[in-house]
PDB file of N, CA, C and O in Angstrom, chain B, residues numbered from 101:
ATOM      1  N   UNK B 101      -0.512  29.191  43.771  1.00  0.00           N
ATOM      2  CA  UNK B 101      -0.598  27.753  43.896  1.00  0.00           C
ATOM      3  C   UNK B 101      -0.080  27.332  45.269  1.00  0.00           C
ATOM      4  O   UNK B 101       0.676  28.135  45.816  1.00  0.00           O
ATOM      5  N   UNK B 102      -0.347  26.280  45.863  1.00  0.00           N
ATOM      6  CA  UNK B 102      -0.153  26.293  47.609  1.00  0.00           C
ATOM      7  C   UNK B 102       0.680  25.208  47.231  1.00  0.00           C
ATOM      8  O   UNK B 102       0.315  24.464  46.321  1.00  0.00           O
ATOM      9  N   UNK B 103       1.759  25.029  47.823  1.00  0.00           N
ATOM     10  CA  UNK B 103       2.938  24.004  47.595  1.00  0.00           C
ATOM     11  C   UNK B 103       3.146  22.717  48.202  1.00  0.00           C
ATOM     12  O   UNK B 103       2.912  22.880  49.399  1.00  0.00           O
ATOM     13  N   UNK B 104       3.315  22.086  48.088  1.00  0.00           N
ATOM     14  CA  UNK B 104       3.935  20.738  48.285  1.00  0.00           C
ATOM     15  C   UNK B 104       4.292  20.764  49.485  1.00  0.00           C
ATOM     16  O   UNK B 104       5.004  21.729  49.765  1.00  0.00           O
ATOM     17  N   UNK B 105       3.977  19.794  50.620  1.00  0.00           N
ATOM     18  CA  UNK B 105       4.461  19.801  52.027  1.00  0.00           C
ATOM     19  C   UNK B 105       5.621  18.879  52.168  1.00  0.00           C
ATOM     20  O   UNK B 105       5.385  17.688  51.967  1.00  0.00           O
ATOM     21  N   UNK B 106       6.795  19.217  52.470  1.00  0.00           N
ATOM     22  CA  UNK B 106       7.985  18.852  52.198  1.00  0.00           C
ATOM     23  C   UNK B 106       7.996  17.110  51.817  1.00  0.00           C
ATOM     24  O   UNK B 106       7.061  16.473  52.303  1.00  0.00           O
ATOM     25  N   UNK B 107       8.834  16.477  51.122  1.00  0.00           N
ATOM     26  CA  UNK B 107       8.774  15.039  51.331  1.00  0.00           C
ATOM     27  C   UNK B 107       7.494  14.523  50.367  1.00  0.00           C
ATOM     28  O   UNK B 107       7.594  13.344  50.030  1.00  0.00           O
ATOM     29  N   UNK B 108       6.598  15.062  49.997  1.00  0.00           N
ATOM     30  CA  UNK B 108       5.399  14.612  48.985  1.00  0.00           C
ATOM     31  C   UNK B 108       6.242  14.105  48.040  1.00  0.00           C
ATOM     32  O   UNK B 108       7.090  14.682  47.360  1.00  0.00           O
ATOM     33  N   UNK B 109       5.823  12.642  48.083  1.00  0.00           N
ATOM     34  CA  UNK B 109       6.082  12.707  46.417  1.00  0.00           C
ATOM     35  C   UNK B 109       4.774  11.889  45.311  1.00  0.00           C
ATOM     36  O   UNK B 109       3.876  11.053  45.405  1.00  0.00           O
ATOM     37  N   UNK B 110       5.484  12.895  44.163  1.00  0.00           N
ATOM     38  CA  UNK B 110       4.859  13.113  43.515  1.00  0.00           C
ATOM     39  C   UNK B 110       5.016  12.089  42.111  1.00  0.00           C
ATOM     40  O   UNK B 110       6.018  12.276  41.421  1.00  0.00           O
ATOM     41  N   UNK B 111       4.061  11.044  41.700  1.00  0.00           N
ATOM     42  CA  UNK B 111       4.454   9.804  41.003  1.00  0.00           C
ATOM     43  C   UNK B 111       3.409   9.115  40.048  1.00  0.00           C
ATOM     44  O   UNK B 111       2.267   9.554  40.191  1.00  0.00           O
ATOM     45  N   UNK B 112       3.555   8.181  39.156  1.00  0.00           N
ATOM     46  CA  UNK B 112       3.125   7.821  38.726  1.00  0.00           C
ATOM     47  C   UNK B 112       2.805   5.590  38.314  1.00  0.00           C
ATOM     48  O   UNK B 112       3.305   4.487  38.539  1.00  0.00           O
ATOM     49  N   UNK B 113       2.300   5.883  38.012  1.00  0.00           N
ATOM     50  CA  UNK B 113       2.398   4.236  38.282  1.00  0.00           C
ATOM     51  C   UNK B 113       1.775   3.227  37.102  1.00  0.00           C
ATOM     52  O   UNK B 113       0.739   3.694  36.627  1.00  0.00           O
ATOM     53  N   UNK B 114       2.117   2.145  36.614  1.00  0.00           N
ATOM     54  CA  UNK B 114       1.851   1.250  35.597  1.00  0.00           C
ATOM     55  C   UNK B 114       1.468   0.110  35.991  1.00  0.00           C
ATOM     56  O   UNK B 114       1.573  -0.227  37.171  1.00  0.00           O
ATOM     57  N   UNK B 115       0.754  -0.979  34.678  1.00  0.00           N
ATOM     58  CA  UNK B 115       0.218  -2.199  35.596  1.00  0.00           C
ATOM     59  C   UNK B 115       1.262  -2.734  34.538  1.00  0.00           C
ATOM     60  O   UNK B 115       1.498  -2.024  33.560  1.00  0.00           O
ATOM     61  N   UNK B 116       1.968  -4.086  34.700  1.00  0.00           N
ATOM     62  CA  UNK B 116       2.551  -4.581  33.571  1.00  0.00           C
ATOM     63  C   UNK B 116       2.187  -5.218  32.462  1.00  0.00           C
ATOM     64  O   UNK B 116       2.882  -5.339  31.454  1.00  0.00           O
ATOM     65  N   UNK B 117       0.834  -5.734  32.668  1.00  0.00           N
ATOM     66  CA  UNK B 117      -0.257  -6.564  31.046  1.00  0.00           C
ATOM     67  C   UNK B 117      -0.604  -5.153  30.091  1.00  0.00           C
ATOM     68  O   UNK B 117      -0.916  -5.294  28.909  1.00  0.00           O
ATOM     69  N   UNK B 118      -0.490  -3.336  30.937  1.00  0.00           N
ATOM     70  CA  UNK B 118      -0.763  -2.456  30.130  1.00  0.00           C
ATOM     71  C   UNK B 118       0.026  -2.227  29.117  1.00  0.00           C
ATOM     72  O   UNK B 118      -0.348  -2.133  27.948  1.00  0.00           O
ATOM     73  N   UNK B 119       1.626  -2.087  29.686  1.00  0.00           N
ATOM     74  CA  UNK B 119       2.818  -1.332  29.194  1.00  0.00           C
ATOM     75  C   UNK B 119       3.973  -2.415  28.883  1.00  0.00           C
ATOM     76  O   UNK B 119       5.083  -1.884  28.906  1.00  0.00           O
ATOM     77  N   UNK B 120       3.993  -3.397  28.681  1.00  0.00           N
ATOM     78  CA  UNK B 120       5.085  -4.449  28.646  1.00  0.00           C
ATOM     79  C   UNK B 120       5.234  -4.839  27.688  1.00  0.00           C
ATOM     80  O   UNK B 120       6.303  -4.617  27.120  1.00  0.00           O
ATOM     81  N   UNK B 121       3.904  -5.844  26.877  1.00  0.00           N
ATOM     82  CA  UNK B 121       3.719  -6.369  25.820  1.00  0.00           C
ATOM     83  C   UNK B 121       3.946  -7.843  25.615  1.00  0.00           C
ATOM     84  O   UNK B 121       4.181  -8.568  26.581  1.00  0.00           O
ATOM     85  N   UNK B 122       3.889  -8.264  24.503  1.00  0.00           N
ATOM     86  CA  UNK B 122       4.126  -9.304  24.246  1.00  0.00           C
ATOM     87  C   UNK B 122       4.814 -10.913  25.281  1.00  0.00           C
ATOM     88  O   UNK B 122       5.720 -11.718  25.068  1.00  0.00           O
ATOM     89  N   UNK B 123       4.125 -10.790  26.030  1.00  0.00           N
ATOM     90  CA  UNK B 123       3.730 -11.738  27.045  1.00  0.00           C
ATOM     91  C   UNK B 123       3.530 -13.158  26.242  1.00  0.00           C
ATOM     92  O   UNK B 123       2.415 -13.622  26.005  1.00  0.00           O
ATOM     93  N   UNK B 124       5.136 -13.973  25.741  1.00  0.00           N
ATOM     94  CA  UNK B 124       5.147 -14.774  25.044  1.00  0.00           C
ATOM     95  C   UNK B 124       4.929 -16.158  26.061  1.00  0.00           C
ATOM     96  O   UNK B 124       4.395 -17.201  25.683  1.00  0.00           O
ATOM     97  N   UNK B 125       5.448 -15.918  27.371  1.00  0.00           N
ATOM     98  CA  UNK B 125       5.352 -16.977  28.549  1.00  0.00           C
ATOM     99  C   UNK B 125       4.315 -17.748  29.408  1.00  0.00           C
ATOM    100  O   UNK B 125       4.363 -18.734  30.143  1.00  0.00           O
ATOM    101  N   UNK B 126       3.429 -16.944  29.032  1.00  0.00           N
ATOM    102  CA  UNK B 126       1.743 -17.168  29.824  1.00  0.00           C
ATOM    103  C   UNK B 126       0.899 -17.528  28.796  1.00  0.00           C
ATOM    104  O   UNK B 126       0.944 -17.068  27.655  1.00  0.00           O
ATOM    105  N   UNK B 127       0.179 -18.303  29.184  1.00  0.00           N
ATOM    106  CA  UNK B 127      -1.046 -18.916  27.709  1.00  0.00           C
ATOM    107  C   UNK B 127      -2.270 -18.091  28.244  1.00  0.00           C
ATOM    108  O   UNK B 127      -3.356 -17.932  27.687  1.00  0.00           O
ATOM    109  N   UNK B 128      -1.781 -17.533  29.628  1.00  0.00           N
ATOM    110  CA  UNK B 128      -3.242 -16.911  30.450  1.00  0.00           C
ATOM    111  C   UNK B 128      -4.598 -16.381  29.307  1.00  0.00           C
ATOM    112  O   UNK B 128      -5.711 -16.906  29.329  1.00  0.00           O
ATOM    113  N   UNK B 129      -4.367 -15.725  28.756  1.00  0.00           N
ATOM    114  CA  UNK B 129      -4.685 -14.856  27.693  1.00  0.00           C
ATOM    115  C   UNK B 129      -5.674 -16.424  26.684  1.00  0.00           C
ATOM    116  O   UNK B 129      -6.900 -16.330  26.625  1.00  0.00           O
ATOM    117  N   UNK B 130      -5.228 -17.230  26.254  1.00  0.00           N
ATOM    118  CA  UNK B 130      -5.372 -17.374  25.403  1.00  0.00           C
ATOM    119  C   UNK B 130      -6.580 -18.802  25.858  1.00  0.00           C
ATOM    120  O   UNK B 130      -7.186 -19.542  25.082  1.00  0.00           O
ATOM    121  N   UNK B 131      -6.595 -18.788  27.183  1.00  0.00           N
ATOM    122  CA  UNK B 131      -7.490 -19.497  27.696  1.00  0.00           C
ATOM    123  C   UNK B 131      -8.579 -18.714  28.755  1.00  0.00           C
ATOM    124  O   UNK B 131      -9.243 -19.257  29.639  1.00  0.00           O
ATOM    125  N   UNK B 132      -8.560 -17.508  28.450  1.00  0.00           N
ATOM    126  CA  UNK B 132      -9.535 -16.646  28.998  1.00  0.00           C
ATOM    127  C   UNK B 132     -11.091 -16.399  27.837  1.00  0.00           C
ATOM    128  O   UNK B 132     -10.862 -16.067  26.674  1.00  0.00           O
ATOM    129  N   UNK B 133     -11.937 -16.512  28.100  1.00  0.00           N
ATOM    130  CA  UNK B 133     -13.411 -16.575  26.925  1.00  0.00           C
ATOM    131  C   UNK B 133     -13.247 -14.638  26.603  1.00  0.00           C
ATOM    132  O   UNK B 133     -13.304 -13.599  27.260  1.00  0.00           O
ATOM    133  N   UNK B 134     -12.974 -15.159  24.883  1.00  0.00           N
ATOM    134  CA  UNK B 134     -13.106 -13.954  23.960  1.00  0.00           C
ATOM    135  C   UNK B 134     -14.320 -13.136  24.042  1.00  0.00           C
ATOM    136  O   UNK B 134     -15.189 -13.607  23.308  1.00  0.00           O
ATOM    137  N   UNK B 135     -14.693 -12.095  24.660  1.00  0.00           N
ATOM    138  CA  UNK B 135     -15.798 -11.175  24.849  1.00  0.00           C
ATOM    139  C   UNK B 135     -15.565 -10.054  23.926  1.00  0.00           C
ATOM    140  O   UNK B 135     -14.502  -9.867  23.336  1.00  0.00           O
ATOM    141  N   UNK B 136     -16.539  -9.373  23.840  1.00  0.00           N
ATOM    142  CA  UNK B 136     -16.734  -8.393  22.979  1.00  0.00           C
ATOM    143  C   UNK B 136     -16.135  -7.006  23.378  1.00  0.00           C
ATOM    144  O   UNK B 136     -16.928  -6.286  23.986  1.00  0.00           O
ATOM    145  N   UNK B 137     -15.094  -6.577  23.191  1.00  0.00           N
ATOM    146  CA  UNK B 137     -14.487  -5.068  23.455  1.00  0.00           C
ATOM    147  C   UNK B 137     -13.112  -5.518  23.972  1.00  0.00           C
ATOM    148  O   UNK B 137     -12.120  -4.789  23.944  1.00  0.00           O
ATOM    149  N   UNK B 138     -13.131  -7.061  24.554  1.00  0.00           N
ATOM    150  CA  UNK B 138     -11.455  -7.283  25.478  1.00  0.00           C
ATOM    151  C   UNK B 138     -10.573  -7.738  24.266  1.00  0.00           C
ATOM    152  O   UNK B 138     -10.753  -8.560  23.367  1.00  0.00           O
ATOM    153  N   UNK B 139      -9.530  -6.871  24.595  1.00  0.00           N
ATOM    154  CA  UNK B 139      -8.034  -6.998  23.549  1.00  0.00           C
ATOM    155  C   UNK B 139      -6.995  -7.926  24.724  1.00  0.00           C
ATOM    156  O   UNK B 139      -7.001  -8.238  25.914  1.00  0.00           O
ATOM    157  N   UNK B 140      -6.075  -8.117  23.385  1.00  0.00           N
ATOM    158  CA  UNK B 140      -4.946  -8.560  24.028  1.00  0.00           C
ATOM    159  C   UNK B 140      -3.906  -7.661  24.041  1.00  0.00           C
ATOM    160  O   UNK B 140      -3.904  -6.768  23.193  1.00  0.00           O
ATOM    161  N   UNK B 141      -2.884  -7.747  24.975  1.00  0.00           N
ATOM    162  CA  UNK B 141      -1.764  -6.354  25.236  1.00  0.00           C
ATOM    163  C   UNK B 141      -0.945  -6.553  23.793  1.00  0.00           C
ATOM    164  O   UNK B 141      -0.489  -5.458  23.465  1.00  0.00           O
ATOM    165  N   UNK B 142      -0.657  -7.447  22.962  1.00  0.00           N
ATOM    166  CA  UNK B 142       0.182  -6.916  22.235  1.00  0.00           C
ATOM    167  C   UNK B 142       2.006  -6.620  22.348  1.00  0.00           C
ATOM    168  O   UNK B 142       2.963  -7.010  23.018  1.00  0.00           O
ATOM    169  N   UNK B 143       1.712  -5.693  21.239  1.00  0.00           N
ATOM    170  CA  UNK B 143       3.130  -5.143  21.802  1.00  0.00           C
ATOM    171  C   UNK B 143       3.035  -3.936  22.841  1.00  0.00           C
ATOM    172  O   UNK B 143       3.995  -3.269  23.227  1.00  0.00           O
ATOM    173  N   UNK B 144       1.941  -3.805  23.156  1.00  0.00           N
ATOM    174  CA  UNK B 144       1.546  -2.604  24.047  1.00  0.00           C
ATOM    175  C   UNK B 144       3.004  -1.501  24.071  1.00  0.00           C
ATOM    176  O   UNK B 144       3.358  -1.611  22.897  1.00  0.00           O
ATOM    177  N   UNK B 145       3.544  -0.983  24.421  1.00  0.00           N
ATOM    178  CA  UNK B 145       4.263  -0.041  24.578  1.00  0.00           C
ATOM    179  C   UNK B 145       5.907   0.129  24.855  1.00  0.00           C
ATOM    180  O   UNK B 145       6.676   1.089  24.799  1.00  0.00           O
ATOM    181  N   UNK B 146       6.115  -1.872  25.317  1.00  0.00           N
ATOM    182  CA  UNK B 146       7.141  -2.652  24.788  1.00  0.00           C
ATOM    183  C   UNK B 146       7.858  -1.894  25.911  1.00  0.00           C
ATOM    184  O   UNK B 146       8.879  -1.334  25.513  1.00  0.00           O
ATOM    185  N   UNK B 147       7.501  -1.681  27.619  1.00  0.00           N
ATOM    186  CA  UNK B 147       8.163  -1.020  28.602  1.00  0.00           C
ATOM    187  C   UNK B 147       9.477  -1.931  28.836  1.00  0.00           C
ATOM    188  O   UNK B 147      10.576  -1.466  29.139  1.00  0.00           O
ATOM    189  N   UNK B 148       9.194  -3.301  28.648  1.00  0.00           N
ATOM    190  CA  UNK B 148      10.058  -4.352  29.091  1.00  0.00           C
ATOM    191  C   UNK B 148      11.142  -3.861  28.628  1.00  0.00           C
ATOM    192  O   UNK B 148      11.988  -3.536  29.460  1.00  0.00           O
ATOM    193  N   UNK B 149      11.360  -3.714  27.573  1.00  0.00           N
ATOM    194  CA  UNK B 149      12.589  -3.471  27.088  1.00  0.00           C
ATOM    195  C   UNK B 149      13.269  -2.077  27.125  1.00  0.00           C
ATOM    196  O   UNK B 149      14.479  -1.858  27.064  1.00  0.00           O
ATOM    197  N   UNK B 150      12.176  -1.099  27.244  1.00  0.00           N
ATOM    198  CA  UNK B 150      12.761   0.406  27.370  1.00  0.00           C
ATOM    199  C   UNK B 150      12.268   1.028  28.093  1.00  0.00           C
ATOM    200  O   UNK B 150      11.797   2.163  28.035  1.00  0.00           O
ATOM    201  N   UNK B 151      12.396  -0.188  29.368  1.00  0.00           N
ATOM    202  CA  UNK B 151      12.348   1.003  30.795  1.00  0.00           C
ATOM    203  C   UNK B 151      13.500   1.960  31.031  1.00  0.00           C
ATOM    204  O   UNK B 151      13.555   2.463  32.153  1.00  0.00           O
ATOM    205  N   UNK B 152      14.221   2.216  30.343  1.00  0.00           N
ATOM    206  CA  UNK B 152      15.429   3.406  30.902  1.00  0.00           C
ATOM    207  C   UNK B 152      14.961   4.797  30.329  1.00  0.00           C
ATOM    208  O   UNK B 152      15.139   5.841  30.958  1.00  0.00           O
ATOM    209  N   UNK B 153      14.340   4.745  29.076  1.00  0.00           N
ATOM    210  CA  UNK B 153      13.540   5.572  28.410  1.00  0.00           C
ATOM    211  C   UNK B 153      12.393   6.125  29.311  1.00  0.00           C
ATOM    212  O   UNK B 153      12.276   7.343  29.445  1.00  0.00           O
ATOM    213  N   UNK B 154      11.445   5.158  30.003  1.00  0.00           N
ATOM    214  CA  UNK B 154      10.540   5.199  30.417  1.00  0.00           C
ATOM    215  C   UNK B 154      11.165   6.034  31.745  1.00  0.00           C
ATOM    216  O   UNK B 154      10.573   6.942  32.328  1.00  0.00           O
ATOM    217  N   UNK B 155      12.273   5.601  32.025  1.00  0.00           N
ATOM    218  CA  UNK B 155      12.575   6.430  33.670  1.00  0.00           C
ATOM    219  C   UNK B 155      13.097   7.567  33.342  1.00  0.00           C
ATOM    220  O   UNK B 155      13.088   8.386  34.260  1.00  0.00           O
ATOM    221  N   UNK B 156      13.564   7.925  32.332  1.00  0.00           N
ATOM    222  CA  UNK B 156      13.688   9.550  32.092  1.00  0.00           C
ATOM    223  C   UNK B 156      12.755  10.113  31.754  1.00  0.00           C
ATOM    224  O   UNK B 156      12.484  11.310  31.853  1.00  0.00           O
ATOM    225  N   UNK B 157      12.189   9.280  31.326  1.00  0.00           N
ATOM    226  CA  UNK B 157      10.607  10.328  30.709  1.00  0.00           C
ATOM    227  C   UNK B 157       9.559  10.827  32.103  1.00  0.00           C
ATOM    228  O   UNK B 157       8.703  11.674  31.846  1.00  0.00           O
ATOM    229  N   UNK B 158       9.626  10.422  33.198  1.00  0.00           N
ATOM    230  CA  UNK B 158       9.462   9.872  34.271  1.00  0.00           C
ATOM    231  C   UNK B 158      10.076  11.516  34.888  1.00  0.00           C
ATOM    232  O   UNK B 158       9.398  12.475  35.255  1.00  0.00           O
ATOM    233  N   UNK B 159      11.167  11.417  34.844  1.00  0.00           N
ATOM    234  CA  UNK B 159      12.034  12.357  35.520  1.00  0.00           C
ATOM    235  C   UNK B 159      11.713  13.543  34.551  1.00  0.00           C
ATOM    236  O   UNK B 159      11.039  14.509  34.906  1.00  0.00           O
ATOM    237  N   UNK B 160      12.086  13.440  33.679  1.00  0.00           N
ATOM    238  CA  UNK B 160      11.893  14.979  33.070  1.00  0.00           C
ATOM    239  C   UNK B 160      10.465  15.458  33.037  1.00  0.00           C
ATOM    240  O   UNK B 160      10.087  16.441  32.399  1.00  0.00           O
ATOM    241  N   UNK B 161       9.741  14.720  33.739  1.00  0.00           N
ATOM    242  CA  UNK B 161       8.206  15.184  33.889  1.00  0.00           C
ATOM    243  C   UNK B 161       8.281  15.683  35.346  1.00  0.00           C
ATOM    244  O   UNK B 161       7.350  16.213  35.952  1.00  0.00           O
ATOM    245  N   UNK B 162       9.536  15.438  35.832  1.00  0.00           N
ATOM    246  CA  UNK B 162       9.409  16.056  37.592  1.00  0.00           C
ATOM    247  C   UNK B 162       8.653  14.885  38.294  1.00  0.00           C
ATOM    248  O   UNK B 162       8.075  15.300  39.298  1.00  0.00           O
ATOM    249  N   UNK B 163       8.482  13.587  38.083  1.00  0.00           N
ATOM    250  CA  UNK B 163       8.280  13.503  38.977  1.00  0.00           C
ATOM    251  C   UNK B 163       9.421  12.049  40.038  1.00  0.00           C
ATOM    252  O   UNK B 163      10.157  11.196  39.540  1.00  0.00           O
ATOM    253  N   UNK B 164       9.173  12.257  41.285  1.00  0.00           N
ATOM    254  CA  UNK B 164      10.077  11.929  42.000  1.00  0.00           C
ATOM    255  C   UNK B 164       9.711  10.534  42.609  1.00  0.00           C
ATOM    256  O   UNK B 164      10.257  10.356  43.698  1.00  0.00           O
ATOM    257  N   UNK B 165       8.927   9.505  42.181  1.00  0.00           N
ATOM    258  CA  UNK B 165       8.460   8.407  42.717  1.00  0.00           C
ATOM    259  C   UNK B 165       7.524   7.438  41.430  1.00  0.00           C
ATOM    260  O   UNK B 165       6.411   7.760  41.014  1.00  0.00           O
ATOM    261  N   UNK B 166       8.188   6.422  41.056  1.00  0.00           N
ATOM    262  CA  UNK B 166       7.129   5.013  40.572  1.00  0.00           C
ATOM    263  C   UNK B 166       6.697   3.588  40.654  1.00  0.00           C
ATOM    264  O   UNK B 166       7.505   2.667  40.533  1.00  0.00           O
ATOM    265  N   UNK B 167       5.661   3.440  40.820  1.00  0.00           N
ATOM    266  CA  UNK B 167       4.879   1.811  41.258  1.00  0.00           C
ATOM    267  C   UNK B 167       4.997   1.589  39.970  1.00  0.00           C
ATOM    268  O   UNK B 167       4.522   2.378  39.153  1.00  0.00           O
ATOM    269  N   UNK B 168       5.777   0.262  39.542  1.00  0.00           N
ATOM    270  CA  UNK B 168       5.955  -0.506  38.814  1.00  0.00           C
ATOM    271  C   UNK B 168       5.447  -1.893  39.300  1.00  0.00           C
ATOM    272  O   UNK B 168       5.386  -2.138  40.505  1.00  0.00           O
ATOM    273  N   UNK B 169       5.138  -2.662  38.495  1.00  0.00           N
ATOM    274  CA  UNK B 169       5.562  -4.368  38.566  1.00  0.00           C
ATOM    275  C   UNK B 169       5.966  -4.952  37.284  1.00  0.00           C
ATOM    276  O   UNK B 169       6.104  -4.416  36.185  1.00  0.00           O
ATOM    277  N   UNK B 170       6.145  -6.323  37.706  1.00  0.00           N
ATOM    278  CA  UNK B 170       6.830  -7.162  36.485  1.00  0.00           C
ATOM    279  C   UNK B 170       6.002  -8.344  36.149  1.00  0.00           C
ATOM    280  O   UNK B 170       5.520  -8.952  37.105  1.00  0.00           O
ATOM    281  N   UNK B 171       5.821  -8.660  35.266  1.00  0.00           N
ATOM    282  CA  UNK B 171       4.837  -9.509  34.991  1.00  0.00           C
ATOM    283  C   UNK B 171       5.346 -10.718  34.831  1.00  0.00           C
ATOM    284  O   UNK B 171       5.962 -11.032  33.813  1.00  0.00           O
ATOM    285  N   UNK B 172       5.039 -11.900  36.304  1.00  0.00           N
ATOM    286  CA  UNK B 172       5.429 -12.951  36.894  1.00  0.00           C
ATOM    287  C   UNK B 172       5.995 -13.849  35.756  1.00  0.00           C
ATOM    288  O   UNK B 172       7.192 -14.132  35.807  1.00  0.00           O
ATOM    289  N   UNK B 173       5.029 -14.446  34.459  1.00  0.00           N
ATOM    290  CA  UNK B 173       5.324 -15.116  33.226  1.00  0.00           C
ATOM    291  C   UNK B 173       6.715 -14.628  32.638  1.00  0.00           C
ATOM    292  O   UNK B 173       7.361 -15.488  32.038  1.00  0.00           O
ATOM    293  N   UNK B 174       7.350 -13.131  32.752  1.00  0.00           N
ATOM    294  CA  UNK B 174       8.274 -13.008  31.614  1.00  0.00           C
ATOM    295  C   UNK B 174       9.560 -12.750  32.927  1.00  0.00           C
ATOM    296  O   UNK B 174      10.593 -12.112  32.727  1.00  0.00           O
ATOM    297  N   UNK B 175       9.256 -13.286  34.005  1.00  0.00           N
ATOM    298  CA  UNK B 175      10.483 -13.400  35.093  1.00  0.00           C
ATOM    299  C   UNK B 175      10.431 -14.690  35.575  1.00  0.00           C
ATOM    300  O   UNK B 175      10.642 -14.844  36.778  1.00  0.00           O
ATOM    301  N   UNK B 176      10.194 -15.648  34.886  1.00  0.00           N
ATOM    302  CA  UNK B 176       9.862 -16.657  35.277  1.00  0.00           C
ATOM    303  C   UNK B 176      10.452 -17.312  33.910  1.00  0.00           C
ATOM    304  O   UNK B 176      10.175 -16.753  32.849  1.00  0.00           O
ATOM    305  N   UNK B 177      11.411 -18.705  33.908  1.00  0.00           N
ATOM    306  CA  UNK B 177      12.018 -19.770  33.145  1.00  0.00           C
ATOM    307  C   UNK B 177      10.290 -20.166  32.060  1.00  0.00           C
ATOM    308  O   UNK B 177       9.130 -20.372  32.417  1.00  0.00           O
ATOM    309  N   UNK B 178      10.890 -20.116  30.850  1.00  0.00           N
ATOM    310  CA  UNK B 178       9.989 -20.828  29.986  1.00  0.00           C
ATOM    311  C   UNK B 178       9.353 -22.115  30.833  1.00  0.00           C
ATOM    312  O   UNK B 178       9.676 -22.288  32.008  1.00  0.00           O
ATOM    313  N   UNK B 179       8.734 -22.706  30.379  1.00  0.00           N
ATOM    314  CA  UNK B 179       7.849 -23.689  30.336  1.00  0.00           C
ATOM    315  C   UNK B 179       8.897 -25.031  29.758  1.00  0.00           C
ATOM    316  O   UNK B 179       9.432 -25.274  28.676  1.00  0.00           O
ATOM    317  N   UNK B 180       8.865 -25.588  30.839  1.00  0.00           N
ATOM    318  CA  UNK B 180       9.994 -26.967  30.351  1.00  0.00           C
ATOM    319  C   UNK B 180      11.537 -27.010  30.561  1.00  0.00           C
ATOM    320  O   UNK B 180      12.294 -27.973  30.441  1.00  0.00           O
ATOM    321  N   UNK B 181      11.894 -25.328  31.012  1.00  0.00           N
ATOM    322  CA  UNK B 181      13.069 -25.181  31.340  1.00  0.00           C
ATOM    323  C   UNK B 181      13.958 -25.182  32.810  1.00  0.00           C
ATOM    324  O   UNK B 181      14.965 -24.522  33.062  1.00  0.00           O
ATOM    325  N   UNK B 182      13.474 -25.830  33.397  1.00  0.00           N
ATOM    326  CA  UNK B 182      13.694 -25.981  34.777  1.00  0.00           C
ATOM    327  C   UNK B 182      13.292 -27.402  35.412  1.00  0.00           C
ATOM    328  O   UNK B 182      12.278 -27.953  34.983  1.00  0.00           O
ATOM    329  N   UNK B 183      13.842 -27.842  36.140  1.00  0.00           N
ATOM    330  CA  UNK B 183      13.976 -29.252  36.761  1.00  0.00           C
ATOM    331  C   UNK B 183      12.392 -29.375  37.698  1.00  0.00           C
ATOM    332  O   UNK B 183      11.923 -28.372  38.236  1.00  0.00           O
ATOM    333  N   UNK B 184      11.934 -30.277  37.750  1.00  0.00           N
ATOM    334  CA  UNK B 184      10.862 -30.477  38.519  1.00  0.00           C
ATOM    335  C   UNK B 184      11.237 -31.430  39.688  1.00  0.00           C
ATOM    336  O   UNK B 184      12.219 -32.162  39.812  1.00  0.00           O
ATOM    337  N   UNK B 185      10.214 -31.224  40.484  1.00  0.00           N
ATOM    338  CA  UNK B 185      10.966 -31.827  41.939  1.00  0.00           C
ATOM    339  C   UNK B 185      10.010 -33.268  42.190  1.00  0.00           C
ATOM    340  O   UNK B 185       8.797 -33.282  42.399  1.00  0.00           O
ATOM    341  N   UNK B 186      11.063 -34.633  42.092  1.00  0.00           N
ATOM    342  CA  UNK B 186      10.760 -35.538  42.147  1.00  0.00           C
ATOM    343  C   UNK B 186      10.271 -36.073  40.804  1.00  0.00           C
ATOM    344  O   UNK B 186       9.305 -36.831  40.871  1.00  0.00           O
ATOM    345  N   UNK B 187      10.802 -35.793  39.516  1.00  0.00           N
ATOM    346  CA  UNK B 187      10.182 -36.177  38.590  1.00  0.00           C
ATOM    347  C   UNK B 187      10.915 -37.602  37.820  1.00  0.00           C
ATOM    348  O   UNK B 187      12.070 -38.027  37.867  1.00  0.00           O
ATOM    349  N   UNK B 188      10.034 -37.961  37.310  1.00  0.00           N
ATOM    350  CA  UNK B 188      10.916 -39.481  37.063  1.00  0.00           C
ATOM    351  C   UNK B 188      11.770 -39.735  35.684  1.00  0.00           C
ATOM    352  O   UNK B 188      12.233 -40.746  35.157  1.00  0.00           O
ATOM    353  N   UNK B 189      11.761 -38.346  35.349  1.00  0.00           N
ATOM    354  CA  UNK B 189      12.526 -37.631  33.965  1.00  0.00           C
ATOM    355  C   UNK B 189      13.840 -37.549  34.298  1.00  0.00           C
ATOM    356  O   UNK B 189      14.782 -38.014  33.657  1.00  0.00           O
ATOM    357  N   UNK B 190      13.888 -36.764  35.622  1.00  0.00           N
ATOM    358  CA  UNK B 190      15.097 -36.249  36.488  1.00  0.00           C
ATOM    359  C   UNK B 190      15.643 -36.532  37.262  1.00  0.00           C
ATOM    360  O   UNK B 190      16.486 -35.776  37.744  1.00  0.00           O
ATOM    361  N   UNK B 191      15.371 -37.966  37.816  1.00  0.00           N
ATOM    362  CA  UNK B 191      15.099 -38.714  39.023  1.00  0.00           C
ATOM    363  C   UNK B 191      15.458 -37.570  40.345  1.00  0.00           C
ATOM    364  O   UNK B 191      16.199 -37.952  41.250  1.00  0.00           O
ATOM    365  N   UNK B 192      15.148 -36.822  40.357  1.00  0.00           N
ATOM    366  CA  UNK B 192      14.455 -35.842  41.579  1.00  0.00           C
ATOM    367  C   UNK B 192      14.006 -36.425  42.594  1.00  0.00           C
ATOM    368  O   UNK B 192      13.496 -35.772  43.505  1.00  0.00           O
TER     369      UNK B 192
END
């Protein structure tokens, strides 16, 4: 087998609507037109909560590098929970 040229690394990578799940913050989903074969993520694989799991599993597979993201809706204040700027609710 011909080896690894020093510094390669070697990795894997996730999208967050795959592996996260339950994406209670975004209506995105629920105002997109229902087609035939498209699902919704669900509890998909529920990374949100057991990414530490996910990073050993990660490691004990050898490998040394991962592209993650976070999915903007569930890092982001509910809906209604944050001050708006200039609003006449808040006098802003």
């Amino acid at each position: 087998m011909t080896e690894l040229i020093p510094g390669f690394l070697w990795g894997a990578s996730t999208a967050p609507h795959q592996i996260e799940g339950n994406n209670v913050n975004s209506d995105w989903w629920a105002n997109e037109p229902h087609m035939p074969g498209m699902a919704r993520s669900g509890d998909a694989v529920d990374s949100y909560h057991r990414y530490p799991e996910d990073m050993r599993l990660l490691a004990d597979a050898g490998l040394n590098s991962y592209r993650f993201g976070i999915e903007w809706a569930l890092s982001s204040p509910p809906r209604d929970t944050y001050r708006r700027p200039n609003s006449p609710t808040t006098g802003g």
